[in-house]
N, C-alpha and C positions, 0 to 999 in steps of 0.2 A: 467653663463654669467651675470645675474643678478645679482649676490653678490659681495660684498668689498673684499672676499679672494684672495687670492693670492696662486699660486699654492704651495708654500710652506704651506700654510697651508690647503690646498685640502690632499695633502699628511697624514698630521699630521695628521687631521681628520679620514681620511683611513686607515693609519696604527694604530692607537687607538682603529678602529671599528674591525681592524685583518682582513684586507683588503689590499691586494697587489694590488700597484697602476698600471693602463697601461696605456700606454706598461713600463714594467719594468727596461726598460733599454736607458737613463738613466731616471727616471720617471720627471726629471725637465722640459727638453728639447722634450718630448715627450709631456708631458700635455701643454705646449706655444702650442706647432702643431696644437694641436686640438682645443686647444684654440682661434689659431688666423684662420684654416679652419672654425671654427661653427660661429666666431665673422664676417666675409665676408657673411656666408648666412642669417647672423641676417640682415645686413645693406643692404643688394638686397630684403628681404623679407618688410623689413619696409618702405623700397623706392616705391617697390611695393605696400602695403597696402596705402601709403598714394597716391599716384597717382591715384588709385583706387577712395579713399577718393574724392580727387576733383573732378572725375565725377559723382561720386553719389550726392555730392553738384548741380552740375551741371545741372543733370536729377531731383532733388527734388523741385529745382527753375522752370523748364520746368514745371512739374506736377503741379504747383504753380500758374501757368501764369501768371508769372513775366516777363515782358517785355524784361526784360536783366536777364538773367538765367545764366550767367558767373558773374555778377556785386555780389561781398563781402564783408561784412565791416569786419574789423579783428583788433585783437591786437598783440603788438610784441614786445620782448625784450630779450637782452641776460644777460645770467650768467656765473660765473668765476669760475675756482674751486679755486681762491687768492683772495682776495681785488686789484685792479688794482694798488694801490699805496702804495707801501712796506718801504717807509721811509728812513731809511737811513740801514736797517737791509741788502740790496745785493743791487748793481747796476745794479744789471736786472730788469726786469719788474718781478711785483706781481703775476702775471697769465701768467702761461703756456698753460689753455683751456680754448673755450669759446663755448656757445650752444648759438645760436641764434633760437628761439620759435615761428611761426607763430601761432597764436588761431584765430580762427572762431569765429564770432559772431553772427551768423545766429541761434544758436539753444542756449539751454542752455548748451549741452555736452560741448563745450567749445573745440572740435576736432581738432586737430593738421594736418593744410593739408601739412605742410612743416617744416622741420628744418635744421639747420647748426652747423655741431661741426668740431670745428677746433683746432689743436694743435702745439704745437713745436716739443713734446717730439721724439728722435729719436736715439738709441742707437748704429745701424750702424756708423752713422755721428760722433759719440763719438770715434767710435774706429776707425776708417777712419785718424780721426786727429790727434789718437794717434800714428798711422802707419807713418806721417808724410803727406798724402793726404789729397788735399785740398777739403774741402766737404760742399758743400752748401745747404740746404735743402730748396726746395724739389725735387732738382733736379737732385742730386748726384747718382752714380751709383749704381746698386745692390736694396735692398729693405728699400724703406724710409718710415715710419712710420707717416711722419709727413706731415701735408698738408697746412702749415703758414710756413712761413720764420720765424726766429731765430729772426732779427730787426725788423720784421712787430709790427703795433703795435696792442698790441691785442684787444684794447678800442675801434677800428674803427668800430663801429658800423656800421658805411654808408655803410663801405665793404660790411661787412654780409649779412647787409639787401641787396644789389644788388643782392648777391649771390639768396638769397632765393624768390626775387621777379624774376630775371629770369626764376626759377626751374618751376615758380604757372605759368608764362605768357601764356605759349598755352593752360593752359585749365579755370585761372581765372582772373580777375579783380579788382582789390583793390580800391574800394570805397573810405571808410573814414577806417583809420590805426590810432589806437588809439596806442600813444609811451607818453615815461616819458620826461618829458619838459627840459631834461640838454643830449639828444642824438640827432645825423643826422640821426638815423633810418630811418627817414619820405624820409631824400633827400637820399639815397640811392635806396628806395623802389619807388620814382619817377622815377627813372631813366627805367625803363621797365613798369611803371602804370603811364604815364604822368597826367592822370585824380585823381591823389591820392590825397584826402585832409585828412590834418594833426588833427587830434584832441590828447588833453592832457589827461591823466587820472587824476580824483579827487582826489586820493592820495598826487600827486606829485604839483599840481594844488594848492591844502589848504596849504601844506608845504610850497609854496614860500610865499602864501599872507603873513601868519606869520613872513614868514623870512625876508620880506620887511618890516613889522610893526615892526619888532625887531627891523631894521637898520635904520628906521626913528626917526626924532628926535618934540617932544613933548613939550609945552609949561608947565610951571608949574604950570598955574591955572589951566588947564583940569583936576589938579588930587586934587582937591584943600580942597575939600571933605576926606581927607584920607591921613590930613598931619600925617609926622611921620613915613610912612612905605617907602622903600625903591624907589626911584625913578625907578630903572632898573625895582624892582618885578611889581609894578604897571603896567608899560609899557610892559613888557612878561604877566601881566594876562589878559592887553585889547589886545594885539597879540590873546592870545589862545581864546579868545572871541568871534573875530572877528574872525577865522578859523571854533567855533566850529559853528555860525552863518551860513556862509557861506554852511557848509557840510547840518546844517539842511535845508536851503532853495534847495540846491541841488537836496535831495533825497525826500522833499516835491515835487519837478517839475520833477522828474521822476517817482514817485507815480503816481501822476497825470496824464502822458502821458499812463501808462499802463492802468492805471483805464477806461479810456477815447477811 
């Protein structure tokens, strides 16, 4: 369940090793079975571990004598298995899955007290339509695979994040939610942690200043020092300047806050 193969090649590997696969008959549709029984107690088991998770967060903050022993700062952001924006290569969307990440902040492990994976994929619904039956997922008859609608979009971040601050709300609190500065994570994750304040990560943070310095516009004796070289390069190297400036007084004031 951990690995990229695919039961066709669970097989291949098997019969190479002179290892008769089970159940033998047929071995394709046998190995899904158990594929998809062990893939349900992985996802109860990890449901489980991390609920577990937020109360020992919980009891550690108690131990703590933290006045608010449910209160968390975290960070959070989802990944695709596509680029969201495919071009002009299909008229579907880029991405068909998405994992939405809650991370703790509270320690260094960096502990995951919640996640969201959500897809389209559903191959009943394929053959449904092929039958002539009309089939909508995830609501369609029989066994659907998929837990996102087909048109949803799958970039809505605000979604997800709802999803996953409902899941934390009876046992945590979301303090300060640290998201990338171009998602609604934040208002999503408000909406069940009204007390949520937004902060930016410094990755995403230095990236715009830059991207702002690029798309300002620059007098020509500011560079007046260094005629001859290219107007744009000048103005991309006081950009990267100004960023790398920026990152060092950053991690200068957070030096400083641990030190202290």
């Amino acid at each position: 369940m951990a690995t990229s193969v695919s039961n066709s090649a669970m097989i291949e590997i098997c019969l190479t090793a002179n290892i008769i696969p089970l159940p033998p008959t047929p071995p394709y549709t046998g190995l899904q079975k158990t594929a998809n029984h062990v893939g349900e107690k992985i996802v109860t088991m990890n449901k489980a571990s991390m609920e577990s998770l937020r109360e020992k967060m919980v009891a550690d903050n108690t131990s703590c004598g933290l006045e608010k022993p449910d209160l968390i700062n975290a960070e959070m952001d989802g990944r695709y298995n596509n680029p969201l924006f495919s071009g002009d290569r299909t008229p579907y969307q880029g991405a068909i899955q998405v994992t939405m990440t809650l991370c703790e902040q509270l320690t260094s492990d960096k502990k995951i007290p919640s996640v969201f994976t959500g897809n389209t994929l559903c191959k009943r619904a394929e053959y449904l339509r092929m039958c002539g039956v009309e089939a909508t997922c995830p609501n369609h008859t029989g066994i659907c695979t998929s837990n996102v609608a087909e048109d949803a979009a799958m970039g809505n971040e605000e979604a997800w994040a709802t999803i996953v601050g409902e899941e934390i709300a009876d046992t945590l609190k979301v303090n300060y939610l640290t998201t990338d500065g171009d998602s609604k994570t934040h208002s999503g994750m408000k909406k069940s942690h009204p007390a949520c304040t937004n902060l930016k990560d410094p990755r995403h943070l230095v990236k715009s200043v830059k991207r702002e310095f690029s798309k300002s516009t620059f007098s020509a004796d500011l560079f007046h020092k260094f005629q001859g070289l290219p107007y744009g390069m000048l103005k991309s190297r006081l950009a990267t300047d100004v960023r790398n400036r920026c990152v060092t007084e950053l991690e200068r004031h957070i030096l400083f806050i641990e030190e202290t």
